[in-house]
C-alpha positions in Angstrom: 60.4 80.1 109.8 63.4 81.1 107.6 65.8 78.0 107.0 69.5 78.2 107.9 72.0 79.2 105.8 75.3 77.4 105.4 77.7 79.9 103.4 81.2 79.0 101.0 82.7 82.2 100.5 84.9 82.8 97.6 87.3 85.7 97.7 88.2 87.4 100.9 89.1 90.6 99.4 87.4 94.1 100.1 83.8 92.7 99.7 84.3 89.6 101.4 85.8 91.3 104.3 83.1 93.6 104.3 80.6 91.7 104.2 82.0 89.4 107.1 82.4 92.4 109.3 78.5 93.0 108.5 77.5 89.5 109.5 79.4 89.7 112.8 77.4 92.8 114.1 73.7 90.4 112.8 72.0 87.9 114.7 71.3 85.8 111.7 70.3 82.5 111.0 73.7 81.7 108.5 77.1 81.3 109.0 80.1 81.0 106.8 81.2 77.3 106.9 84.1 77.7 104.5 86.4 80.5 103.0 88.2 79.8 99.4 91.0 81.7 98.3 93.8 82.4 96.1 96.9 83.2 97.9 97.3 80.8 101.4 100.3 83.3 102.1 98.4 86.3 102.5 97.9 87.3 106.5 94.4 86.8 107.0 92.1 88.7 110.1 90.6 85.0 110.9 92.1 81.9 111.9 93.9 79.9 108.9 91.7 76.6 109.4 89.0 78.8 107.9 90.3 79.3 104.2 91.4 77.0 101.8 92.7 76.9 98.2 90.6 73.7 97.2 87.3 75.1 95.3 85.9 71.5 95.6 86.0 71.9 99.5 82.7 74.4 99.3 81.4 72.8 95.8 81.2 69.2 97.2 80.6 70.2 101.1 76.7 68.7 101.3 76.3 71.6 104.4 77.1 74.3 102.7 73.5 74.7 100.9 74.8 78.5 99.4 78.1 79.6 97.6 79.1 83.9 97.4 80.9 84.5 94.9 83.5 87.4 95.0 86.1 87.3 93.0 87.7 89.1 90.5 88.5 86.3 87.7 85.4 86.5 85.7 85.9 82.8 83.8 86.9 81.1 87.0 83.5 82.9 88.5 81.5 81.7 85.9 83.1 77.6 86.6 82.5 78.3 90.3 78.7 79.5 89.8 78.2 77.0 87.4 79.0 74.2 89.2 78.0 75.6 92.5 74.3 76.1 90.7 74.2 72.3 88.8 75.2 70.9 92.4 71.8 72.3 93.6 73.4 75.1 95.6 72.1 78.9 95.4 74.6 81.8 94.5 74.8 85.1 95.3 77.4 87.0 93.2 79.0 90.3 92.3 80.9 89.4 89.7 79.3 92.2 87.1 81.7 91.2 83.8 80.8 87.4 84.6 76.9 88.1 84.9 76.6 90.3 82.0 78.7 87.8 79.2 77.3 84.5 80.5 73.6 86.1 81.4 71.7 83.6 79.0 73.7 80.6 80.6 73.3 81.2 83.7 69.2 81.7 83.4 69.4 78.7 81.7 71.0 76.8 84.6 69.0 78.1 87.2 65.6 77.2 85.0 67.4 73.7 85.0 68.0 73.1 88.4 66.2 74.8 90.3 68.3 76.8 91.8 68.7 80.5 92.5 71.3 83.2 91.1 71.0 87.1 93.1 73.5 89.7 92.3 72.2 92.8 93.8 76.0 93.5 94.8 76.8 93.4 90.7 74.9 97.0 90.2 75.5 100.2 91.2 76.8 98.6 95.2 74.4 99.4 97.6 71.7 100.6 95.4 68.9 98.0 95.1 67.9 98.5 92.0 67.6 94.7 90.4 65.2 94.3 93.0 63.0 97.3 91.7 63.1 96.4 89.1 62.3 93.0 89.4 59.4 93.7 91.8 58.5 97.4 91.9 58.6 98.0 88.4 56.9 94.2 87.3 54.0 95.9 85.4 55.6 99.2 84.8 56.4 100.4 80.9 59.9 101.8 81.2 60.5 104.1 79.0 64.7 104.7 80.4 67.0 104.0 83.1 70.2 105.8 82.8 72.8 107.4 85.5 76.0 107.0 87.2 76.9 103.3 87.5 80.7 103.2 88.3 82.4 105.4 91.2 85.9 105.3 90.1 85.5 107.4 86.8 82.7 109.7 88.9 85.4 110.6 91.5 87.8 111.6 88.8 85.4 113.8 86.9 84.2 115.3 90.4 87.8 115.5 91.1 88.8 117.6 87.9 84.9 119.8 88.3 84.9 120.5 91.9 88.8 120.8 92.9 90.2 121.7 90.1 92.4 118.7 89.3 93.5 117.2 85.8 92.7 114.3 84.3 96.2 112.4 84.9 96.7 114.0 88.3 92.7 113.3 89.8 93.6 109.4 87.9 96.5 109.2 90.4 94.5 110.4 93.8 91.9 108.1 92.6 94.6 105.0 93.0 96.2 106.2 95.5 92.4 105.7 97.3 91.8 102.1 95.7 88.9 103.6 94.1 90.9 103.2 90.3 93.3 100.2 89.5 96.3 100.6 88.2 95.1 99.9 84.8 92.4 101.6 85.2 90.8 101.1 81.4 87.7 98.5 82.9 86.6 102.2 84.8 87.5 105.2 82.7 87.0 103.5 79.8 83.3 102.5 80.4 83.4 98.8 80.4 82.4 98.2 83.7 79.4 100.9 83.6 78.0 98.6 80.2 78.5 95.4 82.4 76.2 97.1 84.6 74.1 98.3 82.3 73.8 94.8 80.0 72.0 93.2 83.5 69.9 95.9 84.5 68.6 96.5 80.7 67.4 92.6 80.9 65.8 93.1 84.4 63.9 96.5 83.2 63.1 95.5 79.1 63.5 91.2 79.2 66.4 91.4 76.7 69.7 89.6 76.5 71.9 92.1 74.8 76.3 90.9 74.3 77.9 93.6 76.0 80.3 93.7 73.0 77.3 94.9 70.9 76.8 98.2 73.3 79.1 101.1 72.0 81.0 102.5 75.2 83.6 105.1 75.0 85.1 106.4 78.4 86.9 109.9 80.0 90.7 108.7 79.1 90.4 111.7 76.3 88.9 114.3 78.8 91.2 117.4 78.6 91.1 120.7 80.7 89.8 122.6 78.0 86.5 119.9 78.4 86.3 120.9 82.1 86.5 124.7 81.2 84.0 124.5 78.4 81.1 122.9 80.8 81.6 125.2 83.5 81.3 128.0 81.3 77.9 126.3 80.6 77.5 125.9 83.9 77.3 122.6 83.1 78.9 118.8 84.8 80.3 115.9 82.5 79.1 112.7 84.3 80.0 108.8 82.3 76.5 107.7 82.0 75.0 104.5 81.2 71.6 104.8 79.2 69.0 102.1 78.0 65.9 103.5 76.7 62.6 101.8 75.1 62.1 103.5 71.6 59.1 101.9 70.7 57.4 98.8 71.0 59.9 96.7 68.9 63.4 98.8 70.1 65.5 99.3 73.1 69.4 100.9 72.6 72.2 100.7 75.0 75.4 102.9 75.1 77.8 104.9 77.3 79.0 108.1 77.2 79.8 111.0 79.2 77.3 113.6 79.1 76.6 117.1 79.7 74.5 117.7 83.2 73.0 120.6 83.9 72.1 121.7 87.5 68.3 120.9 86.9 69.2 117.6 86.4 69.5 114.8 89.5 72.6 113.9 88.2 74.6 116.9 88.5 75.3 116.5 92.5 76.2 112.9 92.4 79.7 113.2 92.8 82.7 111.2 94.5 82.2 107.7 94.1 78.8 107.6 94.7 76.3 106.2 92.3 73.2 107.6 90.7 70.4 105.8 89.0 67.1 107.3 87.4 64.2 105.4 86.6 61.7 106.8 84.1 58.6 105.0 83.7 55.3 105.7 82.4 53.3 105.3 85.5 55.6 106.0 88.5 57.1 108.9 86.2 61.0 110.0 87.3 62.4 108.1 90.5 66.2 108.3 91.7 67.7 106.0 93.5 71.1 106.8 95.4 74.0 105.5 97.1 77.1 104.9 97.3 78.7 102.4 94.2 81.7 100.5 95.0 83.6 99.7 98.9 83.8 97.0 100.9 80.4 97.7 103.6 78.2 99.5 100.7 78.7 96.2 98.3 78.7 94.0 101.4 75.4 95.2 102.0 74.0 94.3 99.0 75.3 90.8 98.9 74.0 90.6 102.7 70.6 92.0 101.0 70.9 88.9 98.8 72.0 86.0 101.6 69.3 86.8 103.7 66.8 86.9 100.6 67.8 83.0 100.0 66.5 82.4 103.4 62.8 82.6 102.4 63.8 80.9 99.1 63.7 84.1 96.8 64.3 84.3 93.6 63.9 86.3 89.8 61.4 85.1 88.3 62.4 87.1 84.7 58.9 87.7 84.1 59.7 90.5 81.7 62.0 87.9 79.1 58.6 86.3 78.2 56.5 89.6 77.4 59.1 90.8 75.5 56.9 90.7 72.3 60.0 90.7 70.0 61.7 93.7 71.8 65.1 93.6 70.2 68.3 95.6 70.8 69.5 98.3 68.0 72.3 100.7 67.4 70.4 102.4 64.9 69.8 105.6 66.6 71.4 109.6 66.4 72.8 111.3 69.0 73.6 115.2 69.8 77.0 115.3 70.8 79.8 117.7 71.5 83.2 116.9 69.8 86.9 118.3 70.8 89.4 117.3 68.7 92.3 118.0 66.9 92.6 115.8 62.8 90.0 117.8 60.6 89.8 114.0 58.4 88.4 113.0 61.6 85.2 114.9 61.0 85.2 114.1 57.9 84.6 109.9 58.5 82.1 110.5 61.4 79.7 112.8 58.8 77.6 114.6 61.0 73.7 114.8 60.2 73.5 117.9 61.1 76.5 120.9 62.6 75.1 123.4 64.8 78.5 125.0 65.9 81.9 124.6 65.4 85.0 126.6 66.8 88.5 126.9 65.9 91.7 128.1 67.6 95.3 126.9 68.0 94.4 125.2 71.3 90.9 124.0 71.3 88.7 122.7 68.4 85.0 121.2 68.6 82.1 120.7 66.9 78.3 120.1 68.2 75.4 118.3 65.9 73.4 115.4 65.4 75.2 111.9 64.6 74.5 108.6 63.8 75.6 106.1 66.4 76.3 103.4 64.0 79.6 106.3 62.7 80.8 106.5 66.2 81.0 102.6 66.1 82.9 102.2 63.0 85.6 105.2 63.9 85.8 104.1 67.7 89.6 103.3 67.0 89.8 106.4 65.4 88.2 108.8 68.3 90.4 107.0 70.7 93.9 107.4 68.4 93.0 110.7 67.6 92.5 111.9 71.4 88.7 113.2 70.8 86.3 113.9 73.3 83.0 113.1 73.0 80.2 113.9 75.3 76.3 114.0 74.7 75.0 117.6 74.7 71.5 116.6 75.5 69.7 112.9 76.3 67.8 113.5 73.1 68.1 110.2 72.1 65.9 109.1 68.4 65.5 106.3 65.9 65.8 107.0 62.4 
């Protein structure tokens, strides 16, 4: 029989409304004990002897035997699931930023313990794809998992392909929704996707890679002429995420938009649904889709995670001790499509190899093969100088 579980909610925000409104319809064995927010002035849709402002009241509550963590300060999450972990309590979280820069830690604490951390709800919302690849893929050899992590910056691309909308104007409709932030750089600009990306690379390859080591560079630079140039290729531009095995000693992370063509499973993810593929050596090509971000679809996956405590669940990172000296590496080359405008700029990025360029008063760019390592040193550069990159292909090779 499953044991009861005694929740302390923190945050009571989009997610942890949702995912109270999906416990209410359950007959489960848990209940929230305990809510913990920020602002006691805010008009809440429960009574007010519910919440609190005192952390302590769920961290020292000897009934609440599990803490959810949902909010959106990522070094206040990481003191609330630390303590909540050392105190013997398990945690579920969503908190992607926290999980991927404190990953290492917060094995660590869990090994010491005995407690368990699930973020399900951290990845892609209501996809379960930690899960899979915790359990599905345990003996699998992974050669890639790539696709669209974060809704926001898919909406706005889907926005400017499908409806015909600009980048600043399908930015605005996509705040308007709540589906961007006012600043909306943790989106556009790819941070959130690498997040994402850090914690499902150690769940598919066993590696702890710093997300300040993965190279991400967003859509803030994507221009009309962009748009115009893949649909005359009858092509898509989706931000994707992408971790792939090289060989038996490498693995190398980065984000980018990309060119999708129609063959491809991306190309009719669009809105702020999420898209991830799984190639393996076995199980071959397997998608996995859903919707990424929102109240119910994250709320879901948290619930997936609750429930999951129940039977004392936990991961058991079986794939951090066959790594067999995998490491993470930025030495690769990429084929990429450039716009831009400052001639020096091609100059410092020295391409490997140029298979087109085109000039005119209004639209420049360049395609070849390029070392990543060049995009990393003139990031500041690409961004200052307005470029656009996307990769033409997923070619993706050591040197």
């Amino acid at each position: 029989m499953s044991k009861k579980i005694n929740i302390g909610l923190f945050g009571f925000g989009v997610v942890g409304q949702g995912l109270y409104d999906i416990i209410k319809t359950k007959n489960l064995n848990l209940e929230i004990v305990r809510f913990v927010i920020k602002n006691p002035n805010k008009k809440r849709s429960l009574p007010q002897e519910l919440f609190s402002t005192d952390k302590n009241s769920i961290l020292q509550n000897p009934e609440i035997n599990t803490v959810v963590e949902l909010i959106n300060d990522t070094e206040a999450a990481f003191e609330i699931v630390s303590a909540a972990l050392k105190a013997g309590k398990n945690v579920v979280s969503a908190s992607k930023k926290m999980i991927a820069l404190h990953l290492s830690e917060l094995i660590d604490l869990q090994h010491q313990y005995g407690t368990s951390l699930l973020y399900e709800g951290a990845v892609c919302g209501s996809i379960p794809i930690i899960r899979n690849l915790e359990e599905y893929y345990d003996n699998e050899l992974l050669h890639s998992i790539y696709g669209i992590f974060n809704g926001s910056s898919n909406y706005i691309l889907s926005k400017g392909f499908n409806d015909g909308l600009d980048y600043p104007t399908a930015l605005k409709q996509a705040q308007e929704l709540g589906f961007a932030e006012t600043d909306p750089t943790m989106d556009v600009g790819g941070f959130d996707a690498k997040f994402k990306l850090v914690i499902a690379a150690y769940h598919a390859y066993g590696i702890v890679v710093k997300p300040e080591e993965v190279f991400n560079l967003g859509i803030e630079n994507l221009s009309v002429q962009d748009i115009q140039y893949a649909k005359e290729k009858e092509l898509k531009i989706k931000l994707v995420p992408y971790a792939k095995k090289l060989n038996n000693q490498q693995v190398a992370l980065y984000v980018l938009p990309r060119f999708i063509d129609k063959k491809e499973l991306l190309y009719n993810v669009d809105y702020e649904y999420n898209g991830v593929i799984v190639q393996a050596a076995f199980a071959d090509q397997q998608f996995f889709f859903g919707k990424g971000a929102g109240g119910h679809p994250t709320g879901s996956a948290v619930l997936s995670d609750i429930t999951a405590l129940r039977y004392d669940y936990h991961y058991e990172y079986k794939k951090a001790a066959a790594t067999d000296g995998l490491q993470f590496t930025n030495d690769i080359e990429l084929d990429i499509y450039m716009r831009y405008h400052n001639e020096d700029l091609i100059k410092e990025l020295n391409f490997e190899h140029v298979a087109e360029r085109f000039y005119s008063d209004r639209f420049k760019f360049i395609t070849g093969t390029i070392k990543l390592k060049n995009l990393i040193v003139n990031q500041h550069r690409i961004s200052q100088n307005k470029a656009f990159i996307a990769v033409n292909n997923p070619r993706v090779s050591s040197r």
